[in-house]
N, C-alpha and C positions, 0 to 999 in steps of 0.2 A: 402426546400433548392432548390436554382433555378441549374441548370444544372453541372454547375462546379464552383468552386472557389479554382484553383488553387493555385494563387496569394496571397489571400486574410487570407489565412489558414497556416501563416507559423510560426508563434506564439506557443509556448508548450513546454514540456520538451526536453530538448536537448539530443540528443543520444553521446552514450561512445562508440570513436572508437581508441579503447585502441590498439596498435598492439598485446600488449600480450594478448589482449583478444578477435583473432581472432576466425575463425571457423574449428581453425586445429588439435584439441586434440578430443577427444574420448567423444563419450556420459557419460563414467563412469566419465568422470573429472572436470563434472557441466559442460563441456562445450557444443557443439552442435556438433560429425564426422559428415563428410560426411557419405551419404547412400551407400551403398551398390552399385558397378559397376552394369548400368544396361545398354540394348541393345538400341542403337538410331537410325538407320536408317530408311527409311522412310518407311520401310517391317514391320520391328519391331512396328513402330508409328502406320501401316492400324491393324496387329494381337492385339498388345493391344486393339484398338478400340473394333475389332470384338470379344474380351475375354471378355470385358465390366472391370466392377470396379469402384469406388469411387475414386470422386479428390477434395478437399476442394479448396474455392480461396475465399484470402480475398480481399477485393475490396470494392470502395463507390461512382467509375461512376455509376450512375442508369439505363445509356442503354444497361450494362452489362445482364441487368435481362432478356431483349428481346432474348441475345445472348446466353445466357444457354438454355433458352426453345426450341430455334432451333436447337444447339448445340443435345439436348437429344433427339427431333424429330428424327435427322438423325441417332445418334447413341444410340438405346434405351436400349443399355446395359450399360451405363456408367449411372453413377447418379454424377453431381455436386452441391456441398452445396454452395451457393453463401455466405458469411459471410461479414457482412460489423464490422472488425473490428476499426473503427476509421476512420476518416479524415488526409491524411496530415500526422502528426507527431504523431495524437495518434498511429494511425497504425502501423508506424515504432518501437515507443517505443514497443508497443505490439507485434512486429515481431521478435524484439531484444530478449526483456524477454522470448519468443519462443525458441529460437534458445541456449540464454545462460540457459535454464532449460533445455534442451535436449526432450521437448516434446511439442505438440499443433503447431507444423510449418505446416504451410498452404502447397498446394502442388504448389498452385500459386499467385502470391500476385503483388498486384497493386502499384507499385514504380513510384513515379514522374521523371523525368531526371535530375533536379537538384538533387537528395537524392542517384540514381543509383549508383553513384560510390564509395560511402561509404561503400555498401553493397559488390560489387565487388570488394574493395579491401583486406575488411576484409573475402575473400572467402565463404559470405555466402548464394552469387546466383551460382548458374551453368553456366559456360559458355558453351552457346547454341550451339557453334559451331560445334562439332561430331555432334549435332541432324540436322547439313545441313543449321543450320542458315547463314551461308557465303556465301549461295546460292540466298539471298534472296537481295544481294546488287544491286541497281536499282530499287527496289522494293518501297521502300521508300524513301521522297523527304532528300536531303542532312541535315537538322537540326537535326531531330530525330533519324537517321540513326547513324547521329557521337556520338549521345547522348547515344547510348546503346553500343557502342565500347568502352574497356579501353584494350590498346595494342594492343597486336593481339586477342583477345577476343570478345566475344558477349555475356551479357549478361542480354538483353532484349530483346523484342519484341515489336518495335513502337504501341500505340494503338492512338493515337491521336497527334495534332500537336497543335503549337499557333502561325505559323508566326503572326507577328503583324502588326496593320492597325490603320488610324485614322476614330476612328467613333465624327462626327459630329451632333447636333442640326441643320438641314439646316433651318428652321421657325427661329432662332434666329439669324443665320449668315446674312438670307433674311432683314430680323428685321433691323440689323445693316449693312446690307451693306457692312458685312464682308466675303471678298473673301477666298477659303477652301486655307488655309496654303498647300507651296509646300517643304517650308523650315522649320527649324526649328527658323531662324531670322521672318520670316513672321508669323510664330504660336507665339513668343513673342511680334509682335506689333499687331496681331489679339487679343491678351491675354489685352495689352493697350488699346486697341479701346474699345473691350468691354466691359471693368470694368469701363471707363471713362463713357459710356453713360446709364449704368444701375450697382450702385455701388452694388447692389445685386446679379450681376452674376458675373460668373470667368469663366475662359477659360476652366479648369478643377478643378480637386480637389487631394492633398495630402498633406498625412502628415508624411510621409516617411515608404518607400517599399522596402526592399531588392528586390523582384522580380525585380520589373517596375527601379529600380538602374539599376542592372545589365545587364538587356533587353535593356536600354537607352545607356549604356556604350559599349554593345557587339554592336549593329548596328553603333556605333562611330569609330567602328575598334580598342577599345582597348580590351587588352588583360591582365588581369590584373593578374589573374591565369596563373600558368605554374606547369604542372603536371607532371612528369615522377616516377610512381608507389608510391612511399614513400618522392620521394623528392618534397617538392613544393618550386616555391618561389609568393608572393605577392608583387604587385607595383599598387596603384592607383595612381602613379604620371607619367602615361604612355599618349601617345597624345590623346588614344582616352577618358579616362577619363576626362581627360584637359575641351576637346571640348565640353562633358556633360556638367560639373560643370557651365562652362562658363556663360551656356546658361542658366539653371535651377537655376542658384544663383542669376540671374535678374528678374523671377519668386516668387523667394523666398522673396528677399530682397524688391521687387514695391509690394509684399504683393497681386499677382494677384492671389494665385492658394489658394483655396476654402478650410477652415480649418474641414474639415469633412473626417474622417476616411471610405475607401472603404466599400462597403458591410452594410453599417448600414440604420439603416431606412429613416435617414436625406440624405443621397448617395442615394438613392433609388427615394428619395423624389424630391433632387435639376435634376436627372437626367429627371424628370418628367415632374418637373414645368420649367425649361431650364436655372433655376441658375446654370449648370454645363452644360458646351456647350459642349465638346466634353472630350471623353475616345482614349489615348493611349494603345492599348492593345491586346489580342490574339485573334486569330481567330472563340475561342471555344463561343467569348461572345453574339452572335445574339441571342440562342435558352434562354439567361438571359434577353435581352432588351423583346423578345415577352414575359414571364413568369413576372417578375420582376419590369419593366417600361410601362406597358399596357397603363397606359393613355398618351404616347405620342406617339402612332401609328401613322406611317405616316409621322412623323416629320423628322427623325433619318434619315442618309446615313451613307455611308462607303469610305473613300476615301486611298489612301496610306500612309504610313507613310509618315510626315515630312523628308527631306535628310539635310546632316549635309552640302551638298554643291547642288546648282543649280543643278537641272537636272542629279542626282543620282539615282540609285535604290538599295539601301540598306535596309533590316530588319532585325530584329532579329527575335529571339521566346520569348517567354512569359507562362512559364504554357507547359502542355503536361505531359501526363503517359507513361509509359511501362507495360508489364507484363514480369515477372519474375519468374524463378524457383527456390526456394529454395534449399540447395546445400542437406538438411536433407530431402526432398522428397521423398517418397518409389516409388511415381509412377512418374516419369518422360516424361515418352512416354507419356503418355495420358495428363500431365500436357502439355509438348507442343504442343501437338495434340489439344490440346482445346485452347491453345494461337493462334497458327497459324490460328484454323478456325475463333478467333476474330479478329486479326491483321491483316492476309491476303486474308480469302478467304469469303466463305459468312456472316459471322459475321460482317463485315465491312459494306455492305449495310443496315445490320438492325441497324448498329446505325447511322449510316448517318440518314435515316430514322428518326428516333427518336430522331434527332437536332445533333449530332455529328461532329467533325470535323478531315476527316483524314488526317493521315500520309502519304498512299500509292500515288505513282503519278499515276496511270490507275484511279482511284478515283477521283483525282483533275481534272485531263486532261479530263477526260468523257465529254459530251456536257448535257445531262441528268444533271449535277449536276451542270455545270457551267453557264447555260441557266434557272437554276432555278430564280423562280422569290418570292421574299422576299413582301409578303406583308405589313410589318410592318415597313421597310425601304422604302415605296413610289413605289412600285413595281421594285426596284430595282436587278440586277443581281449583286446582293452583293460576292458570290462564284468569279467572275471574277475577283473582285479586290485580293479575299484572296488567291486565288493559286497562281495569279502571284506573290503576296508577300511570299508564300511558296517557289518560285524558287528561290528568292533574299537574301536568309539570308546571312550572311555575315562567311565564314569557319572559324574555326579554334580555335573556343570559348570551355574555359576547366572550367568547377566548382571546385572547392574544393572537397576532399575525405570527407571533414566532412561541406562540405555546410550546412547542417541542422543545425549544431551549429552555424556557423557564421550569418546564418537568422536569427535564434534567437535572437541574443544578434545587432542586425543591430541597432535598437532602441535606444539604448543603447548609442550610439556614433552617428551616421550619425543623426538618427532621432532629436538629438539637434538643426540641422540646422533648424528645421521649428520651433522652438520655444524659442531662443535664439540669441544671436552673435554669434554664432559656426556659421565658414563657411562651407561648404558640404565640401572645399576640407579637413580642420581640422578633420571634422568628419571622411571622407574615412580614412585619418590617423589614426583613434582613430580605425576604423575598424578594420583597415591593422593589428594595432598591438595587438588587442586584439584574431583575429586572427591566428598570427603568435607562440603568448602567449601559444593559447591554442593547437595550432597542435603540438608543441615542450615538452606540456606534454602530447600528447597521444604518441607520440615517431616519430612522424613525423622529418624529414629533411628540416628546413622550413629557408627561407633567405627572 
């Protein structure tokens, strides 16, 4: 499996975020109490260490495995189990089944920021904040930062980010003479020119994404979520949704974007051979192009997202993890003592190291990382394009409390549009309300 795939993994059984089947009854009642009050400050975090002890963490970033081994270097009284239960939504499901069995909860578990607030509403993370996490604001670039906040709460810890960028074929733009899109009107007549002079290539490739939907929609400056704890309401008939659909349903419709499923071998393939000129997407994707697309070394750049007007600087994000404390944890100290050393302090350069892409701004801002030179992008300083797209995301973007279901069932309704007359706006509709359907029987407040 190449570095991450976010995006690509949001497919699987849907989780039940039942209000009455929160994390607020008692181990004896099937359900999952909280642990036991334990001390958080940063006295209490150095004694734990130096008591030592065991902390399970489940997780399926790979450059985690570099960060435990250092992790135990320094502190060689603690033993951590790295557990890779699952991808994505198996993990979840399996975190749930945890939590509602009253036993097997990890002491730290790897949460995407889409999936975050599920977990945190149904009270079954810790909020970080007694443990000094509200100390850490500044710390990390504004995307990730809002992503592990619900209310006055904290509860994650940034471990990676995805502002998002356009990676381009620059051998195939050179080919045709196609100038790198500044817009997102000039990425659809690049998408034209294209496919006219070689009807085997496409601009891109999809076949409908929840992710790369809502990443497309949130840098549009809509807002299609509104959350306030239990109440949501949903509108995909808001401007900045408008301004996507617009644009992508003349993709859809001129039959320019490449009917190949992300992540599969033929994806892999057109990325190769340059019937797929460029990816929309997060920042985590270089250390996938050098593993993944080898034989097109040299070809590939990195440029800015497309603006939805002239001379913009708008992104979004795309993808990104947290770590997290489960609220049934015995060891908490030492659980955030081993998040912070991954999130904030030397754990962060051993995954950088190892292809990573972080959250923290002392990390992006460095000249060390941002001066780095990409051989496999034409020796390009690729990092320069993607921090500044880490400054530019766009505030104010809210997920669903049960986003992991409405990913799921995205296909469902929206994904019609690439395979039918269903317009994308019809399908958001179909979302919206299937949606709205479903938050109304977990017991949600939904307009």
């Amino acid at each position: 499996m190449t570095i991450t795939r976010r995006r690509a993994l949001l497919a699987g059984a849907a989780l039940s975020v039942s209000l009455i089947a929160t994390a607020c009854g008692s181990p004896g009642d099937g359900g999952q109490g909280a642990a036991p009050a334990q001390s958080t400050s940063a006295t209490d975090q150095e004694a734990a260490l130096n008591a030592g002890g065991t902390i399970t963490v489940w997780a399926w970033e790979p450059t985690l495995k570099q960060v435990v081994t250092g992790f135990q270097a320094k502190y060689p009284k603690v033993k951590v189990n790295l557990v890779n239960a699952g991808t994505g939504d198996d993990q979840y499901t399996a975190l749930q089944n945890a939590i509602k069995a009253g036993s097997g909860v990890p002491d730290v578990a790897q949460i995407e920021y889409y999936a975050l607030p599920q977990f945190a509403l149904s009270k079954s993370v810790t909020d970080l904040t007694p443990f000094g996490a509200d100390k850490l604001e500044g710390t990390f670039t504004p995307g990730p930062w809002n992503s592990v906040r619900s209310g006055t709460g904290i509860y994650g810890l940034p471990m990676d980010s995805g502002p998002m960028a356009l990676f381009y074929n620059k051998d195939v733009f050179d080919k045709h003479d196609i100038k790198v899109p500044e817009t997102w009107e000039e990425y659809i007549e690049a998408a034209r020119k294209l496919h006219k002079a070689d009807p085997k290539a496409y601009i891109t490739s999809d076949t409908g994404d929840a992710g790369f939907t809502t990443s497309m929609i949130w840098q549009a400056g809509g807002k299609p979520y509104q959350v306030d704890g239990t109440k949501v309401a949903i509108d995909f008939a808001d401007e900045g949704t408008r301004k996507f659909t617009a644009a992508w349903q003349q993709l859809i419709s001129e039959k320019l974007l490449a009917p190949i499923n992300g992540w599969s071998d033929e994806w892999y393939k057109g990325l190769g051979d340059g019937t797929i000129a460029t990816l929309v997407i997060g920042a985590w994707m270089p250390a996938n192009f050098e593993s993944g697309v080898k034989a097109a070394s040299g070809k590939w750049r990195v440029a800015p997202m497309p603006q939805w007007e002239s001379g913009g600087k708008a992104t979004s994000e795309n993808g990104g993890s947290s770590l997290a404390v489960p609220e049934a944890s015995a060891n908490k100290a030492l659980a955030y003592a081993f998040m912070k050393y991954a999130g904030v302090d030397e754990g962060v350069q051993t995954r950088l190291d190892a292809g990573a892409f972080p959250a923290t701004t002392a990390h992006l801002n460095a000249a060390e990382f941002k001066d780095k030179k990409f051989p496999y992008f034409g020796d390009q300083q690729v990092n320069q394009v993607l921090a500044e797209a880490a400054a530019q995301v766009v505030p104010g973007w809210s997920y669903l409390p049960y986003q992991v279901y409405a990913n799921s069932v995205f296909n469902d309704s929206v994904g019609k549009a690439y395979i039918s007359s269903t317009t994308l706006d019809d399908g958001l509709k179909a979302w919206q309300d299937a949606s709205v359907k479903y938050g109304q029987e977990q017991g949600f407040s939904v307009q």
